[in-house]
KEDREN-479073 format. One record per residue (C-alpha): x, y, z. Coordinates in steps of 0.001 Angstrom, whole numbers, padded with zeros to 6 digits, always signed. Example, Ala and Ser with C-alpha at 12.3 -4.5 7.8 and 13.67 -1.06 7.14 Angstrom:
! residues 2
+012300-004500+007800+013670-001060+007140
//
This chain:
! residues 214
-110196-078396+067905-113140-078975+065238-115567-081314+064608-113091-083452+062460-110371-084239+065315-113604-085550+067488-113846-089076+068714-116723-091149+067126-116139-093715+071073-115150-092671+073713-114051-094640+077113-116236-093060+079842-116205-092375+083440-120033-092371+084970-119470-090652+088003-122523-089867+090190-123137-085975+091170-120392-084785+089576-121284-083403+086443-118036-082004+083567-119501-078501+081845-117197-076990+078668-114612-074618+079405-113944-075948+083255-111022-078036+084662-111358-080278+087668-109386-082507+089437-109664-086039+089590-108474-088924+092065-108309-092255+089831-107937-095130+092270-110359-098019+090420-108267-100215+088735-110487-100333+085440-110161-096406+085273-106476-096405+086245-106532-098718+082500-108739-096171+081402-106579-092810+082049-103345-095187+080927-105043-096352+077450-106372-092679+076495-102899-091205+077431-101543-093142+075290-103968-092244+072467-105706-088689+072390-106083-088077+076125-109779-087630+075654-112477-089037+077951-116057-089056+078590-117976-087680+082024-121382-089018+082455-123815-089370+085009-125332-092790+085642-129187-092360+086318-130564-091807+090065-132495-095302+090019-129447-097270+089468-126566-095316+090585-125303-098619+092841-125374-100982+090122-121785-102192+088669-123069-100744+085194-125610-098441+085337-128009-096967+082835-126415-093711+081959-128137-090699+081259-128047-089471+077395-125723-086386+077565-122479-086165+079012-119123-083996+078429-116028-084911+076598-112648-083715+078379-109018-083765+077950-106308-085086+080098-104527-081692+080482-102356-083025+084041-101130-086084+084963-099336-087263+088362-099373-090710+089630-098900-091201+092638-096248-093402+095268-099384-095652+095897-100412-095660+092355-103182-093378+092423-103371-091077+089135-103862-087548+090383-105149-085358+086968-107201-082526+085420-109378-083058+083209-110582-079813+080815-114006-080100+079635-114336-079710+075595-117524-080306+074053-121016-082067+075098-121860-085783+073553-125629-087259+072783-124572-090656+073428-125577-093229+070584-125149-096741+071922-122735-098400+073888-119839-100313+072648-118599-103754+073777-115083-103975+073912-112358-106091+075525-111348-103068+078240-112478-103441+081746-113729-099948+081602-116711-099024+078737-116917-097592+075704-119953-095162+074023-120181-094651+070797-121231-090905+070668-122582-087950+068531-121227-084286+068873-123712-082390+066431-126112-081011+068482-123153-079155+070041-120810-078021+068113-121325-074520+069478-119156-075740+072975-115898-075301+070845-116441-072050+069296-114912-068324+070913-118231-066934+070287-118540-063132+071736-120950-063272+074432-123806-061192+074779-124738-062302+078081-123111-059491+080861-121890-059722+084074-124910-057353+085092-127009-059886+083769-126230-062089+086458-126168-059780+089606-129309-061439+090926-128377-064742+090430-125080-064352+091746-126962-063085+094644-128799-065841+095116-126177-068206+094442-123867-066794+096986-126678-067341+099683-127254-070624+098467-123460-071244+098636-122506-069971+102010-125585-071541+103814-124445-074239+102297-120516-074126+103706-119561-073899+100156-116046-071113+099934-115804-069322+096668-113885-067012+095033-116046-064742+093259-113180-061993+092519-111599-065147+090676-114872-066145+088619-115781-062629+087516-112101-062730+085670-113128-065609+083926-115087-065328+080802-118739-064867+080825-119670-069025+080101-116636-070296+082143-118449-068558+085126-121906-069831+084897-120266-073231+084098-117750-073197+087141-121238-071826+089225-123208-074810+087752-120776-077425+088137-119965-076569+091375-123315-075340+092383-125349-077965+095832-128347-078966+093125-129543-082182+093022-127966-085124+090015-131033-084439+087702-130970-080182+088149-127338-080388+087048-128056-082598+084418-130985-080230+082688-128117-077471+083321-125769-080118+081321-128072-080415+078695-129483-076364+078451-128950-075804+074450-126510-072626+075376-125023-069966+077821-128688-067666+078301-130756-070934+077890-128395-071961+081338-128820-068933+083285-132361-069394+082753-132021-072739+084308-130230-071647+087238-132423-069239+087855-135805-071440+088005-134038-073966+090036-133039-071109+092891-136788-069948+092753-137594-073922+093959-135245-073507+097074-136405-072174+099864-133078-070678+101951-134140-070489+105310-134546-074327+105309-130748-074119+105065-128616-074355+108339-127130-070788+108051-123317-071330+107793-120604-068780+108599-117902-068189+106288-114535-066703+107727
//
C-alpha cells in the first residue's frame, strides 16, 4: 500500500481502552447495529476502517469527542455469526491525524483524515532497535503482566519483528486510555520504547495483587 491507495474519510469505530497500533491484528465482536452497517458498507468498498479512542471526560456520551490520532485497519477476516454478530480481524495499517468530522447519512460516523505525518507506518524499514535493547523492559513488562493475570507468549513475540513486538506489548499492555494513547501517537519504534519505559518507572509493582501464572 502507498500513500496514493489511502482513504481521504474514513468510517470509524471509537472504542474506549482499546487502542489499534500498525503491524497488529485483533479480533473484533461487532454486535451494534450502526457498526454491523459499518463493517457491511466498508466490505463492500475497501475494507478499511478507523480505531479511535473517544476522550476520558466523555467516554459515555452517544458521540464523544475523540482524541486526534487514531489507526487505520483492514478487514483481513470476516465471519458472521447464527445470531448476526460479525466476528473479524482487523490488521492495523497506518496512523491518521484526524481533520474534521464528516456528516453523512450512515448511522455510524465519518472523519475526514490526514496520513502525512505517518507515512513511515507502511514502510519495511530495517530496524535498528534489537531485541537486547529491550531485555529490561521486557523484564519489567512481564512483571507488570503476570501481577496483572495477563498470559503471554513471549517465545511467540520474540519471532515477530522488532516493531510488531513493542506494538503487540503496547496494545496489549494494563496502561491507562491516555498512556496508550501517547504510545499511539510516539513519532516511531525507539521514540515508543522510550515511552514504555517512563510509564513502567511511574508504576509501582508491589501495589499489584501478585498473580500466579500456571
Amino acid at each position: 500500500m502507498n500513500k496514493v491507495n489511502l482513504p481521504n474519510t474514513i468510517p470509524i469505530f471509537p472504542l474506549s481502552n482499546f487502542i489499534l497500533f500498525p503491524k497488529t491484528t485483533v479480533p473484533l465482536n461487532i454486535f451494534e447495529p450502526r457498526y454491523i452497517e459499518m463493517i457491511n458498507d466498508s466490505m463492500k468498498s475497501n475494507k478499511m476502517i478507523g480505531m479511535i479512542q473517544p476522550k476520558a471526560s466523555n467516554v459515555k456520551k452517544i458521540n464523544p469527542e475523540l482524541h486526534d490520532v487514531g489507526c487505520l485497519g483492514k478487514i483481513t477476516s470476516f465471519r458472521e455469526t447464527e445470531d448476526g454478530r460479525f466476528l473479524i480481524e482487523l490488521k492495523g495499517l497506518i496512523r491518521f491525524q484526524t481533520k474534521k468530522e464528516v456528516n453523512t447519512d450512515r448511522k455510524y460516523r465519518v472523519l475526514e483524515v490526514n496520513f502525512d505525518s505517518y507515512i513511515e507506518d507502511l514502510a519495511e524499514t530495517k530496524e535498528k532497535l534489537k531485541f537486547s535493547d529491550l531485555e529490561l523492559i521486557f523484564k519489567d513488562l512481564k512483571s507488570l503482566f503476570e501481577k496483572k493475570g495477563f498470559i503471554i507468549n513471549w517465545k511467540a513475540l520474540e519471532k515477530q519483528s522488532l516493531g510488531e513486538t513493542i506494538n503487540a506489548l503496547a496494545m496489549a499492555s494494563p496502561f491507562s486510555l491516555e498512556e496508550k494513547q501517547i504510545l499511539l501517537e510516539a513519532e516511531n519504534l525507539d521514540i515508543r520504547k522510550e515511552r514504555i519505559s517512563q510509564i513502567l518507572s511511574t508504576y509501582n509493582f508491589d501495589d499489584f495483587n501478585n498473580t500466579t501464572i500456571q
